[in-house]
ZAMARGU-4260 file (C-alpha; in steps of 0.2 Angstrom, whole numbers, plus 5000, padded with zeros to 4 digits):
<rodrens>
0) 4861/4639/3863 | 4862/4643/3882 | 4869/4630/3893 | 4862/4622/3905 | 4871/4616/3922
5) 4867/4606/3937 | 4866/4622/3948 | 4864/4639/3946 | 4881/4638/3962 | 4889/4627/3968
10) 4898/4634/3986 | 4915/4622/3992 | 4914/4622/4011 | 4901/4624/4023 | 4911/4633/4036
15) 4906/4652/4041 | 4911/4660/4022 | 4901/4644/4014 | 4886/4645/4023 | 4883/4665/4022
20) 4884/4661/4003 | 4874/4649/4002 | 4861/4654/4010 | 4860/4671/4002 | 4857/4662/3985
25) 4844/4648/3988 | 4834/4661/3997 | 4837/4672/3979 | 4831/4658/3971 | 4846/4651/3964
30) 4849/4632/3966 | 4862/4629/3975 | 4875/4614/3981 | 4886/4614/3995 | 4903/4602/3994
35) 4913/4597/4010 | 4925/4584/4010 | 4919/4583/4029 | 4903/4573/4033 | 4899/4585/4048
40) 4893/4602/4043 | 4900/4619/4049 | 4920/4619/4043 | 4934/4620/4052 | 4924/4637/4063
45) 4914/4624/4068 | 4925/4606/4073 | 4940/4616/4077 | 4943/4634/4079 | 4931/4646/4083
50) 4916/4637/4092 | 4928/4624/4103 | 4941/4636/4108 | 4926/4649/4115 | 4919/4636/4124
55) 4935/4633/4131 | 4936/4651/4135 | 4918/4650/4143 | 4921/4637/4155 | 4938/4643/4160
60) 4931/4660/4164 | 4918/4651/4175 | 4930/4640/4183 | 4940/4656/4189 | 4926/4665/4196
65) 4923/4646/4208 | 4937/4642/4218 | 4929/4626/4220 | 4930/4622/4203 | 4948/4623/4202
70) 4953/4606/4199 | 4943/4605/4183 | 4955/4599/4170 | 4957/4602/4151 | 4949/4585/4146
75) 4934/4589/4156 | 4932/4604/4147 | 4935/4596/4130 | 4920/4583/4136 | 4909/4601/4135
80) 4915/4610/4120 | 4912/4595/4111 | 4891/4594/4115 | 4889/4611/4109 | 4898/4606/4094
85) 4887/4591/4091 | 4872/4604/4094 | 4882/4618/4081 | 4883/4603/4068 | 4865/4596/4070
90) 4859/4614/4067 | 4870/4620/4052 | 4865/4604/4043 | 4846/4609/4047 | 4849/4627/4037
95) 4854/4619/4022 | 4841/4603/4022 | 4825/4617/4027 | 4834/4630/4012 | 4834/4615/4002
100) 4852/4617/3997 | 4861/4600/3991 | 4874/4591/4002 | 4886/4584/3991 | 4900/4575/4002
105) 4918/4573/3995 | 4934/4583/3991 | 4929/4596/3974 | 4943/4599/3964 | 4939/4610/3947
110) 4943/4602/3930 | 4938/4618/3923 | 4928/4635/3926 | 4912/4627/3927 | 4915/4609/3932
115) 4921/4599/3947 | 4926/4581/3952 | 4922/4577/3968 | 4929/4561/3976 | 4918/4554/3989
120) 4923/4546/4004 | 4921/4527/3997 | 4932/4531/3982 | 4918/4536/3969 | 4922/4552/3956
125) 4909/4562/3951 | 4906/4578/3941 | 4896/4593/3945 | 4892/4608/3934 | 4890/4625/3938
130) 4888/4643/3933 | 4895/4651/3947 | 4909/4643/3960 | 4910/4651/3980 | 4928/4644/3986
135) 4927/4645/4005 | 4938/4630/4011 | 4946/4639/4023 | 4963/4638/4031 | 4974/4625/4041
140) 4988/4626/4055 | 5005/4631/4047 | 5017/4618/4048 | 5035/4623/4044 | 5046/4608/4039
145) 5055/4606/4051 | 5045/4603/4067 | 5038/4587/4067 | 5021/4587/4068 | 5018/4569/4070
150) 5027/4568/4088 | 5013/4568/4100 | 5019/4583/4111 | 5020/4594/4096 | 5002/4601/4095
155) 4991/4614/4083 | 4975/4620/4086 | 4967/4606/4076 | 4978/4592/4089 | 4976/4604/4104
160) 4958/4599/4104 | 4963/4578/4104 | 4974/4580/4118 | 4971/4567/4132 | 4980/4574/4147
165) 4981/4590/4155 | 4998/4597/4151 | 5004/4606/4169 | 5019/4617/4157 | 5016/4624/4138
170) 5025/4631/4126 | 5015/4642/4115 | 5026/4646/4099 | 5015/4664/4089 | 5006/4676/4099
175) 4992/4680/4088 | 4973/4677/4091 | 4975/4659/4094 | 4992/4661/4104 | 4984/4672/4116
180) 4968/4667/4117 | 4976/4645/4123 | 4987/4656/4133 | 4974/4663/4142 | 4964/4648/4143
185) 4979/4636/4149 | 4985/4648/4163 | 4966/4649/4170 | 4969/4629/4171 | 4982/4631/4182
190) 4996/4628/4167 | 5013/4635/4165 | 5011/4645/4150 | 5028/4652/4140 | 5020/4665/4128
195) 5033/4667/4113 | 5032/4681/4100 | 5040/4683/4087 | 5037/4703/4086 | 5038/4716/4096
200) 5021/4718/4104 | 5007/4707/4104 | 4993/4708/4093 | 5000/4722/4083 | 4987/4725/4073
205) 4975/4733/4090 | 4976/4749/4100 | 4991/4752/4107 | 4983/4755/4125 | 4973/4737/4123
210) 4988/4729/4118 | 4997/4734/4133 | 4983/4731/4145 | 4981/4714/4137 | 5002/4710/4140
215) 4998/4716/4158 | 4985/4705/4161 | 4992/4690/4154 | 5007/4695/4165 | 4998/4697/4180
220) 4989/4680/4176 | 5009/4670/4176 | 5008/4670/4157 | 5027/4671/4151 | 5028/4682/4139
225) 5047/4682/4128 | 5044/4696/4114 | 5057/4696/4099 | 5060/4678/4099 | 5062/4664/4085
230) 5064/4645/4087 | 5082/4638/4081 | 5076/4621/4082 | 5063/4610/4090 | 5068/4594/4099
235) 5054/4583/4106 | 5056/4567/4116 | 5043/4554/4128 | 5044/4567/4143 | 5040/4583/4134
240) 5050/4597/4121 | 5062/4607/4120 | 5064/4623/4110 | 5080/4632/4107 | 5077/4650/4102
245) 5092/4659/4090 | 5095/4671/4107 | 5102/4656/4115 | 5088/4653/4126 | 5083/4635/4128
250) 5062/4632/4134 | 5057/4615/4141 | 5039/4611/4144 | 5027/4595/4142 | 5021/4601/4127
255) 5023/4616/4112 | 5005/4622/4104 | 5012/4630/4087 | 5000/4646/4084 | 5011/4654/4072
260) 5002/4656/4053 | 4989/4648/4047 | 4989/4641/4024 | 4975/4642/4014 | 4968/4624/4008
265) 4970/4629/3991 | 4982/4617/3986 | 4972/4603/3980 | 4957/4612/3973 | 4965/4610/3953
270) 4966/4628/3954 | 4981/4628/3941 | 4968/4622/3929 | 4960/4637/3929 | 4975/4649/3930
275) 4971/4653/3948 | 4988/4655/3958 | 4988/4655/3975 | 5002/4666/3988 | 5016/4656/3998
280) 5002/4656/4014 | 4991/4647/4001 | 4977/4662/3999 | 4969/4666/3985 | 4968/4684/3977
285) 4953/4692/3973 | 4947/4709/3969 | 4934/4722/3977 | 4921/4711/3976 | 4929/4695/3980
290) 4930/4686/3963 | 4947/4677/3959 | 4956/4680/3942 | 4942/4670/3935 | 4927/4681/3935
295) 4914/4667/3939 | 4924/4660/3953 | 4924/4668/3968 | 4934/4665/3988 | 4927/4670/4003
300) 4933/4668/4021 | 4950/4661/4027 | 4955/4656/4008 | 4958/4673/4006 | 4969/4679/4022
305) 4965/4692/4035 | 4957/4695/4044 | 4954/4677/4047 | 4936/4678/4057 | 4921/4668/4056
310) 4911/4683/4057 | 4919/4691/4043 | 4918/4677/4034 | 4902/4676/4034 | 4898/4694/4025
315) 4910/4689/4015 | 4899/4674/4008 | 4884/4686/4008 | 4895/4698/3999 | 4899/4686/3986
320) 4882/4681/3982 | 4875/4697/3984 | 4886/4702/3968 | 4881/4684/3959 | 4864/4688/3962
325) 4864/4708/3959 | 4879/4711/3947 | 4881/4723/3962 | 4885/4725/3981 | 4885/4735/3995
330) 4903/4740/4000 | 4895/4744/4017 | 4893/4726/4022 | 4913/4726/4023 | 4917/4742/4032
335) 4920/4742/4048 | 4916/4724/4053 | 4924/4722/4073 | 4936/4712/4080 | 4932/4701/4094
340) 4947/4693/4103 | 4941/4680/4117 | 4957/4683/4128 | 4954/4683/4148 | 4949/4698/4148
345) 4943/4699/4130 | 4946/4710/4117 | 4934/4720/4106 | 4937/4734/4092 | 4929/4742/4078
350) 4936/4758/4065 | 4954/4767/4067 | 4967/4764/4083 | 4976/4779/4089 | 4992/4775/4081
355) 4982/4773/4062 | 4975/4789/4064 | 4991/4797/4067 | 5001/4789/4053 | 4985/4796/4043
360) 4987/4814/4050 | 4968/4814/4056 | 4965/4825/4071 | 4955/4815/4084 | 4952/4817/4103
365) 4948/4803/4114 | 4936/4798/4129 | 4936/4783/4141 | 4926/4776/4154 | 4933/4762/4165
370) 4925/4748/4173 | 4931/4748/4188 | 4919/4763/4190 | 4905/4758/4183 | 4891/4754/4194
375) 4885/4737/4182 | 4904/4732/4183 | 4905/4732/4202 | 4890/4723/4203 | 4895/4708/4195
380) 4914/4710/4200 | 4921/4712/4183 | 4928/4728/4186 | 4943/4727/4175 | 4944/4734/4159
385) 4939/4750/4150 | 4930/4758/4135 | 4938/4768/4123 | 4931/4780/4111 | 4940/4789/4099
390) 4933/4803/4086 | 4935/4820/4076 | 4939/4835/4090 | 4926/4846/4075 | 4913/4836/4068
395) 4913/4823/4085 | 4912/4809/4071 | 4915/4791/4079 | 4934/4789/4072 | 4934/4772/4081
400) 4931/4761/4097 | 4942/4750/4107 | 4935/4741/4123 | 4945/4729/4135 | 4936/4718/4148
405) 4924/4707/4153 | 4908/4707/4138 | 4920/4716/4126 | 4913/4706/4112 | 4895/4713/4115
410) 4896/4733/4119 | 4907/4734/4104 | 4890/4732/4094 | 4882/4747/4101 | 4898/4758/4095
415) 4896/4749/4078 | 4879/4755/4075 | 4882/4773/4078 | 4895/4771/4067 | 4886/4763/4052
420) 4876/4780/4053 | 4880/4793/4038 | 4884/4809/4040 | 4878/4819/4058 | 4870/4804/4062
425) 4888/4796/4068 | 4891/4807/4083 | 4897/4806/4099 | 4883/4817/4102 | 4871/4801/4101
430) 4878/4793/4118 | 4877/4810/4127 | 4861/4813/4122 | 4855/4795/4123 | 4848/4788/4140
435) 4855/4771/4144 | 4846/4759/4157 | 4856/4759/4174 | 4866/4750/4181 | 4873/4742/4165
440) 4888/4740/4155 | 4879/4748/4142 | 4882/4767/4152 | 4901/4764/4146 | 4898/4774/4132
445) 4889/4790/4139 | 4903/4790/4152 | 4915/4788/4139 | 4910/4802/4128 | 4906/4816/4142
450) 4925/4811/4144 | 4929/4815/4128 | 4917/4830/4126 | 4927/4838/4141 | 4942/4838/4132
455) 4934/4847/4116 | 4939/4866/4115 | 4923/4874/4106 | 4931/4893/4105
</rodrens>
């Protein structure tokens, strides 16, 4: 005798991961439900992270490029970010009401692989059956014991966003994505930044040739940047905090942003009732097609660690329920998926960095078109940055691309979908051959590849 269930899937947390999901299987014709302990839809992408800090990032770059603007302060910006996340919400709720997907609102916890309690805001438990479970809660701000977050001038990026004065000093403690990117946001507000990293380089994980131009700029900008650094201790008080680094070094500002790690919130989802454990950072294991240890449950998105975007996240729900629906997937739809880092300049990759392809003995020669050259670039007056493109010195297959500058984010796309191509159809050929509308950013790509071409010996 079959089972029945009260949906086909159920999919906890309607940030980036949770909606890709969910959306894939009502429009498969499953039924489907979405959980969120969080009243108003889109996740932590949504309220905290992604969407607040790029409009941040938005109206700081605009404020730069008007010297009359200049005394705009954080809070007035904060006033900004927080309309277009009212419009973000109102519209994410709209795609699960029209897909009639099911809201259910309250914190899911499993009881076991096909069954969840969910604890509604007034205090009311109720269970909700399943065949299939999406886990895409996402991730939280690391907090190490012993740095009191509760003292009002110790901020995250959830607090960052509550703050009710404009700091004129900060100390940014992790230089990842977030770290940079507040760093280059304060600094464009006229805030004293201290930049500290805990590595050797920033943003490791990039070109080698970005990550330098990036330092440079951040530099150039008065962002202070202290590589090799870890705190000893953190010691707030009424004026401001002060932290004390193991190299003796002693930081005073009005306020420290931690931006160092991010944990899972996996830790009260009753996971150890079905045999699920988590890693120390709280992310939850999965295999190639993103199903847990139980093969029924799957974790998309942050829950599951890098690379930590809401792009990614989002084919990562698809993913997920593409495999629910199909018994199958394609791998393609997690291959070379791009990085965007919204730095002042930003940041934008796709594929292997020089140093990868080194490490993996793959021959590979390089072209590069700056902007400052470009005719679209002078134009508009966002003349720094470049284009890099990097591919096979033989077969001139796109290896990978790296850009640095103003619209990163968007020419990016055009590398990516000559390199999605099979076979000869990947080729650095395509931009030579291909005429682009002039004057535009676009053109950065033939430029870059006659570059490259001329460094090619045929004989």
């Amino acid at each position: 005798m079959s089972v029945k269930f009260d949906y086909d899937a159920i999919v906890l947390g309607t940030g980036p991961g949770g909606e890709g999901a969910a959306m894939k299987l009502t429009k498969s014709g499953l039924s489907v439900a979405v959980c969120d302990y969080f009243s108003n839809i889109g996740g932590h992408s949504t309220h905290k992270g992604t969407i607040p800090s790029k409009s941040l990032r938005h109206a700081t770059e605009i404020l730069e490029q008007n010297d009359e603007l200049i005394t705009t302060d954080f809070t007035e910006l904060l006033a900004m970010a927080y309309k277009v996340i009212e419009k973000q919400t109102k519209l994410r709720r709209s795609f699960y009401e029209k897909n009639w997907v099911d809201i259910i609102n309250g914190h899911g916890r499993f009881l076991d692989k096909n069954t969840i309690e969910v604890i509604t805001p007034d205090g009311i438990k109720k269970k909700f059956t399943a065949k299939y479970f999406i886990i895409a809660t996402g991730s939280r701000p690391y907090h190490p014991p012993d740095v009191d977050f509760s003292h009002p001038r110790i901020l995250d990026s959830d607090k960052i966003l509550e703050l009710k004065e404009h700091p004129r000093s900060l100390t940014i403690y992790g230089a990842g994505i977030i770290g940079c990117e507040y760093a280059s946001i304060f600094r464009g507000l006229r805030t004293k930044v201290n930049l500290i990293n805990t590595r050797s380089k920033l943003l490791e994980f990039l070109d080698d040739e970005i990550i330098d131009a990036l330092a440079y700029h951040l530099r150039e900008n008065g962002v202070i940047i202290r590589h090799n650094e870890e705190y000893d201790k953190v010691v707030p008080d009424d004026e401001g905090v002060t932290v004390y680094l193991k190299s003796n070094k002693k930081i005073r500002t009005d306020y420290l942003f931690w931006a160092q790690g991010r944990t899972g919130n996996s830790d009260k989802l009753g996971l150890e009732n079905l045999g699920i454990t988590p890693d120390s950072r709280g992310s939850i294991p999965v295999n190639e097609f993103l199903q847990t240890d139980v093969p029924n449950i799957y974790a998309v998105g942050d829950i599951v660690g890098f690379p930590n975007l809401a792009s990614a996240s989002y084919d990562q729900g698809r993913f997920a329920a593409t495999h629910i629906v199909h018994g199958k997937t394609n791998n393609k739809l997690l291959k070379n998926m791009p990085i965007g880092i919204y730095t002042l300049p930003e940041i934008s990759s796709i594929g292997m960095s020089e140093k990868e392809l080194t490490e993996k003995k793959i021959p590979y020669e390089s072209g590069r078109a700056f902007f400052r050259t470009l005719t679209r670039a002078q134009i508009t007056g966002h003349t720094t940055g470049m284009l890099k493109i990097l591919f096979h010195p033989q077969t001139l297959e796109i290896l990978g691309i790296h850009c640095f500058g103003h619209g990163a984010s968007e020419i990016i796309h055009i590398g990516q979908a000559i390199m999605s191509q099979e076979g000869e159809a990947n080729s650095l050929m395509y931009f030579i051959n291909t005429t682009f509308n002039y004057p535009t950013m676009a053109e950065s790509y033939r430029v870059a590849a006659l570059n490259g071409l001329n460094k090619v010996d045929f004989d």
